[in-house]
C-alpha positions in Angstrom: -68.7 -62.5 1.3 -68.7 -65.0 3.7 -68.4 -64.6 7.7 -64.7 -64.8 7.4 -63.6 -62.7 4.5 -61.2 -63.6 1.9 -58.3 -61.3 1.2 -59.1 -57.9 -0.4 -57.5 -57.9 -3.7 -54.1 -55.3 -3.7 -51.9 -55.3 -7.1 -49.1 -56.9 -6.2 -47.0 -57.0 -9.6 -45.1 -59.9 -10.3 -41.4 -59.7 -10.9 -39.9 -61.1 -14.4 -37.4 -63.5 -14.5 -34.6 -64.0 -17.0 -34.0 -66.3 -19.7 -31.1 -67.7 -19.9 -28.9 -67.9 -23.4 -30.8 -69.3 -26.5 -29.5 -72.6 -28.3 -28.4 -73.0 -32.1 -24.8 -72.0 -33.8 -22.4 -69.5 -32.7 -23.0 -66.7 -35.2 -21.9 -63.6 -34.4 -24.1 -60.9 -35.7 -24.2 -57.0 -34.8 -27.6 -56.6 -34.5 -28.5 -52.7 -32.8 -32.3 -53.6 -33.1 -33.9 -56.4 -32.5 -36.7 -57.9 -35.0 -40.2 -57.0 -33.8 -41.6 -60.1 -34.2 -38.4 -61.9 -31.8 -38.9 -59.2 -29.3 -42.7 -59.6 -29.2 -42.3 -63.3 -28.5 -40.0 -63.0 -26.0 -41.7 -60.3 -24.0 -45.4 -62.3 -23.5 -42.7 -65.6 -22.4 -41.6 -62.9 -19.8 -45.2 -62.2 -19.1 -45.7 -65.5 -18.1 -43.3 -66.8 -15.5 -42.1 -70.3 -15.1 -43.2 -70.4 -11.7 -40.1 -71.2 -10.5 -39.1 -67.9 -9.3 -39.5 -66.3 -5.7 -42.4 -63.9 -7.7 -44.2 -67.2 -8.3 -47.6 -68.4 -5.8 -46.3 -71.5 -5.2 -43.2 -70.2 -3.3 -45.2 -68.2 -0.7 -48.2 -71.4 -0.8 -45.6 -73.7 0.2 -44.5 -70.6 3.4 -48.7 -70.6 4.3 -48.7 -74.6 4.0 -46.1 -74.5 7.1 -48.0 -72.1 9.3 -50.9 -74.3 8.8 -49.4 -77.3 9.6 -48.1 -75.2 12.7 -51.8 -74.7 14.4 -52.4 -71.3 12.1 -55.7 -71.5 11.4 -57.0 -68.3 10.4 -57.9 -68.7 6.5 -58.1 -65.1 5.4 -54.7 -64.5 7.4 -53.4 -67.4 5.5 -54.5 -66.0 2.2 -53.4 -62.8 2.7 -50.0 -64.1 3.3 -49.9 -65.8 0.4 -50.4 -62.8 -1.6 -47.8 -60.6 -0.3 -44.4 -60.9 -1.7 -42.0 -61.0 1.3 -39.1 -61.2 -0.8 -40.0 -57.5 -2.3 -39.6 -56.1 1.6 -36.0 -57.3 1.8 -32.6 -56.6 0.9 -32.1 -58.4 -2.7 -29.2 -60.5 -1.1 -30.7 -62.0 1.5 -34.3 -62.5 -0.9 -33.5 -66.8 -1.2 -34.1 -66.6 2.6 -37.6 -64.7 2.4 -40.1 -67.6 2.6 -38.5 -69.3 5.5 -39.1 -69.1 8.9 -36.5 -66.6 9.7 -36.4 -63.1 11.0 -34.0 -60.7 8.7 -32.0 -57.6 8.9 -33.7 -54.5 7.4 -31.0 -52.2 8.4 -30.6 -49.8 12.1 -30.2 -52.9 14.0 -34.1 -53.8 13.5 -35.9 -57.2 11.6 -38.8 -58.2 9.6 -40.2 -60.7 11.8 -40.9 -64.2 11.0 -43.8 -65.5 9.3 -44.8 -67.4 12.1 -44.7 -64.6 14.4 -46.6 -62.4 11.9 -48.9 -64.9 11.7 -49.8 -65.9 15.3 -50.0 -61.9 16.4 -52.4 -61.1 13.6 -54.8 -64.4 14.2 -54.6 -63.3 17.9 -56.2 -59.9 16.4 -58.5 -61.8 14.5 -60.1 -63.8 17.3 -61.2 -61.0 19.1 -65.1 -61.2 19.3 -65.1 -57.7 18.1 -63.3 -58.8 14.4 -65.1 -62.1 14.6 -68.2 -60.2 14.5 -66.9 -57.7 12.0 -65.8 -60.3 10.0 -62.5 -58.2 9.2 -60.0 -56.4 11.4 -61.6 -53.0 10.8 -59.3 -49.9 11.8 -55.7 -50.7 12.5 -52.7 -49.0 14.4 -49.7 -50.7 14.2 -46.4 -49.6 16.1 -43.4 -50.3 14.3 -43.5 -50.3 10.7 -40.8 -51.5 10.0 -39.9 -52.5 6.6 -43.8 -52.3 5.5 -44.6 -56.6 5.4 -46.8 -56.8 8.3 -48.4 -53.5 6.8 -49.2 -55.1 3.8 -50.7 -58.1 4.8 -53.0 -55.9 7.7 -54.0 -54.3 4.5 -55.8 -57.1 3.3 -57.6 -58.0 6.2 -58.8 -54.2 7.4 -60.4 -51.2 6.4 -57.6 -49.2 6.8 -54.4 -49.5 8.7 -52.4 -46.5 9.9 -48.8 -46.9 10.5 -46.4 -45.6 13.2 -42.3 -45.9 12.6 -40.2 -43.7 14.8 -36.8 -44.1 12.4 -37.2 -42.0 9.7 -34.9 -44.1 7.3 -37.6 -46.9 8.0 -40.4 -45.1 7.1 -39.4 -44.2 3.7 -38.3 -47.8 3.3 -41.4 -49.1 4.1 -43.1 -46.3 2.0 -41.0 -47.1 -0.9 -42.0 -50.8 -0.9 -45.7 -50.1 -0.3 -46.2 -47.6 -3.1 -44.4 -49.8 -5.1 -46.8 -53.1 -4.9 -49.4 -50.3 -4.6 -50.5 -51.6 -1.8 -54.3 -50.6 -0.6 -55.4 -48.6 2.3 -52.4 -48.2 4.2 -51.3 -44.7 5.6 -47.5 -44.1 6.8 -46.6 -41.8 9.9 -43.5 -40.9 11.1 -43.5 -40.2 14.4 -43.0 -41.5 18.2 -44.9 -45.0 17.9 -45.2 -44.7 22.1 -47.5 -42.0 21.4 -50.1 -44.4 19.1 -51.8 -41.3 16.3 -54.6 -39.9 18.2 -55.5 -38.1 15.2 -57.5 -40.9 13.5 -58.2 -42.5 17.2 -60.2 -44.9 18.1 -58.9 -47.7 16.4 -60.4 -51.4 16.4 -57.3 -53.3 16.6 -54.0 -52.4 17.3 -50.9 -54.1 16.5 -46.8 -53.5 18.1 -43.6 -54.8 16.5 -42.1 -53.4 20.0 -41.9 -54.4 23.4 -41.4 -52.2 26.9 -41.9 -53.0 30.5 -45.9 -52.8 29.6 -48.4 -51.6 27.2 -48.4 -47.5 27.1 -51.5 -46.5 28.7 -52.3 -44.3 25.6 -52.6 -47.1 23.2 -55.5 -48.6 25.5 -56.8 -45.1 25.5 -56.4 -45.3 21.5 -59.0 -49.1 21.6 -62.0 -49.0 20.5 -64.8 -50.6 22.8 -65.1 -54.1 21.3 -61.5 -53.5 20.2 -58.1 -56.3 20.8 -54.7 -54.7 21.2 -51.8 -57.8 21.0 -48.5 -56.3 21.7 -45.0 -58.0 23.5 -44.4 -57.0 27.1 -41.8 -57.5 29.5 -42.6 -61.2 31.3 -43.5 -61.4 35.0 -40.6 -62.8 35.7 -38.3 -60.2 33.9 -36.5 -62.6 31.7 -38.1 -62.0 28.6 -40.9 -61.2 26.9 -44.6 -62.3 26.0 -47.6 -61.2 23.7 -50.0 -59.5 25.7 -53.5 -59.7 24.5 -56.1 -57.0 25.7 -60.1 -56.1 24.9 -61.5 -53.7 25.4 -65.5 -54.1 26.5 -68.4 -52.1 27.9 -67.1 -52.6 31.3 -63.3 -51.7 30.6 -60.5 -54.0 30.0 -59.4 -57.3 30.3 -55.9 -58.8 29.5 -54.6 -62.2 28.5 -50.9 -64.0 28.0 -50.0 -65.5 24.7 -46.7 -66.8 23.5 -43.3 -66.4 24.6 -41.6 -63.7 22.1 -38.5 -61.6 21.0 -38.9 -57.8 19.8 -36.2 -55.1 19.8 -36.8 -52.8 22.3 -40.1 -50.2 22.6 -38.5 -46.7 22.4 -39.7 -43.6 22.6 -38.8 -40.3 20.0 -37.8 -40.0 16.3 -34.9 -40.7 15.2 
């Protein structure tokens, strides 16, 4: 493996497509079973899809081409996106839309981020000199499941990611999707993301898909020394917010400004 490590390998099953009506003359034949030989041919042209289908590399490879040619320049970020099927994490209706640029509804008034947004937060993780030196992110807590996206592509790039959503119809959304791509160590809570999960505390990056006024003190109490947390905060100026970027050293902490950003609100409880 080299210093910057190339996606971990998760099964991510690809979806079949559908063939559309065969050529040849209108015969109409009752047929309750079909030939074995027919249906075996058909099933391996299944097994291989055109490509052309949102299931296909090339779709998410031309997503990862644009956050390159954005400034993204994280490689194993990159290639981890491009494995993860972001059309599987939304609603089937709005699944043409999953590769662009876009932010979409996943139902109680909450979004699956944009790719770009994904991506800049989790390269902000990845240049911390802790996972620089690790080569990987290491122990994750993320804040704000969600729909399970971000968890999935944290997945390749950690050694385990544990996973906070406060709304329980969320969580099992999120869980649903993840044990269906059987997606690799990745643990789901449900429970007040304000909170962090002591339990399995101290983590070595942590990740929110929230933002409040500022960072809850007990997620800098949940950071690893030599640990980054990147999480939006209210601006300065109290018209928006920003990514707030903060290490964690020997000597205690020190904090940084990204990007100007939109996240729903950071709230506390379960709903």
């Amino acid at each position: 493996m080299s210093d910057k490590p190339s996606p971990r390998g998760a099964r991510f099953p690809a979806s079949l497509g559908s063939r559309g009506p065969s050529a040849g003359p209108q015969v109409t034949l009752l047929r309750p079973q079909r030939p074995l030989q027919e249906a075996a041919r058909d099933a391996a042209r299944l097994a291989a899809p055109s490509g052309l289908g949102l299931d296909s590399a090339p779709v998410r490879q031309r997503m990862v081409q644009r956050l390159r040619a954005d400034g993204v320049r994280c490689e194993p970020l990159l290639q981890a996106m491009g494995l993860v099927p972001r059309h599987e994490f939304v609603d089937s209706a709005l699944a043409a839309q999953a590769y662009e640029d876009t932010s979409l509804p996943i139902g109680l008034s909450q979004t699956i981020s944009k790719p770009s947004v994904v991506a800049r937060m989790i390269e902000w993780l990845y240049l911390g000199e802790g996972a620089r030196a690790r080569g990987h992110l290491g122990r994750v807590l993320e804040i704000g499941t969600g729909c399970g996206y971000q968890a999935a592509v944290l997945a390749q790039l950690s050694t385990s990611v544990m996973s906070v959503e406060r709304l329980k119809a969320l969580h099992e959304l999120a869980a649903r999707h993840l044990h269906r791509l059987q997606v690799p160590r990745c643990r789901l809570v449900y429970g007040d993301g304000m909170r962090g999960h002591p339990p399995n505390a101290p983590y070595d990056s942590i990740i929110a898909a929230a933002g409040g006024d500022d960072l809850p003190a007990v997620w800098l109490e949940q950071l690893a020394v030599g640990g980054r947390l990147v999480a939006p905060a209210r601006s300065a100026d109290g018209r928006g917010q920003v990514l707030v970027i903060v290490d964690r050293g020997p000597a205690g902490f020190t904090r940084r400004l990204g990007e100007a950003v939109q996240f729903v609100p950071l709230k506390s409880g379960t709903h």
